[in-house]
N, C-alpha and C positions, 0 to 999 in steps of 0.2 A: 578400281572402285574400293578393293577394299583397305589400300591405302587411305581412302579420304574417311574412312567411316573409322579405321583406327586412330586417326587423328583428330575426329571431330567426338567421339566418345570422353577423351578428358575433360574436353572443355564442355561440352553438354553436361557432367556432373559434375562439374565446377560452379555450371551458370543455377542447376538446380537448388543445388544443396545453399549457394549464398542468398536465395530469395527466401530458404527455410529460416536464416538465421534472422530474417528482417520479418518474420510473419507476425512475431508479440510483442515487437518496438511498436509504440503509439506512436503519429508521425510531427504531434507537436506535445508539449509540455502540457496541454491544456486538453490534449486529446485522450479518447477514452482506452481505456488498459481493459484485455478480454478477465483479467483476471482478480479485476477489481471496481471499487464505487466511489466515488467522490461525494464529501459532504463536509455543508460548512458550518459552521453556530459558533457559539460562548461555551466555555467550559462550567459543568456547574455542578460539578463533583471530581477532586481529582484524589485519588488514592494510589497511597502504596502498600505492598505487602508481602509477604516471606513469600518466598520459592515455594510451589507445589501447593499453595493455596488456590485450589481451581474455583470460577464463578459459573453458576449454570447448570443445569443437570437434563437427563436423557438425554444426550448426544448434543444438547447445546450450551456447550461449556468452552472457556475461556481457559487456557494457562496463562498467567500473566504475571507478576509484579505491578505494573503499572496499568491504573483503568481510569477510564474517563468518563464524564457522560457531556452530553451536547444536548442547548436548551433545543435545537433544531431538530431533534431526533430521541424523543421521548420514549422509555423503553429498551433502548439499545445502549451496550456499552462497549465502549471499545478498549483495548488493550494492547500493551507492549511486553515484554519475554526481555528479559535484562539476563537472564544465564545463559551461556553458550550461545550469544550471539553478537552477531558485530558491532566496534565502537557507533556506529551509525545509528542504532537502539538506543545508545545513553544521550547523546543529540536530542532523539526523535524526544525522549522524555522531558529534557532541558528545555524544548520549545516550548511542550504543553506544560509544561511547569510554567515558566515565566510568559503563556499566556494566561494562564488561570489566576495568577498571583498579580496581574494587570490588567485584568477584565478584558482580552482583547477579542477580538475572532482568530479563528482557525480552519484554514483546510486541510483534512487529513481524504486520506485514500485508505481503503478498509479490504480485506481479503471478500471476495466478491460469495455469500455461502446462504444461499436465497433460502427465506423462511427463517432465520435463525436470529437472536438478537446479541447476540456477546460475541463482537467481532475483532480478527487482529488485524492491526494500524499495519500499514506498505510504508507510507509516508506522513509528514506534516508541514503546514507552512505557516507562516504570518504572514497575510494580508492577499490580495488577490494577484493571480499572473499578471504581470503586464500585457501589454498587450503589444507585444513583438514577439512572444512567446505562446500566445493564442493563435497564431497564424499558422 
């Protein structure tokens, strides 16, 4: 007996610990993230600006470089952090640049921080998922 329980202990915290790893994967591209919000609009404010110029005050403040605002979401702005952080930030910028600079829509994803309006961008895209990525 206690051969099968020393045997079956690796693999029972093997089976655990890989369903920990898959708990805050969303399971399609279109699905919802625990750790953030999706919103879509026109950009109709884009701004840049020096390091360590923060927007927002009592604890609802922004670092950013880059801010945005969306006709869809009056009041809120959102932002990107271009220091010490990965090439994938100067992209994310590049989208919302050449969608504001083209009038287009944009979906971004925003750090999810209920009650507050000056939020940071996850991600960005142009145009909607398709819809093999919705599934």
């Amino acid at each position: 007996m206690l051969k099968y329980v020393t045997l079956l202990l690796p693999f029972t915290f093997l089976l655990l610990l890989s369903g920990a790893s898959f708990a805050d994967t969303p399971p399609t591209l279109a699905g919802p993230h625990g750790h953030g919000q999706e919103v879509k609009g026109k950009i109709t404010m884009f701004r840049s600006q020096q390091q360590n110029l923060e927007i927002g005050k009592n604890g609802d403040f922004l670092d950013a470089e880059v801010l945005v605002t969306l006709d869809s979401q009056p009041g809120k702005v959102f932002g990107v952090r271009l220091h010490g952080e990965s090439e994938a930030n100067a992209q994310i910028v590049e989208t919302l640049r050449s969608a504001y600079m083209n009038n287009r829509p944009v979906v971004l994803q925003h750090r999810l921080d209920v009650g507050k309006n000056n939020l940071q961008i996850i991600w960005v895209q142009l145009g909607d998922l398709p819809a093999w990525a919705a599934n």
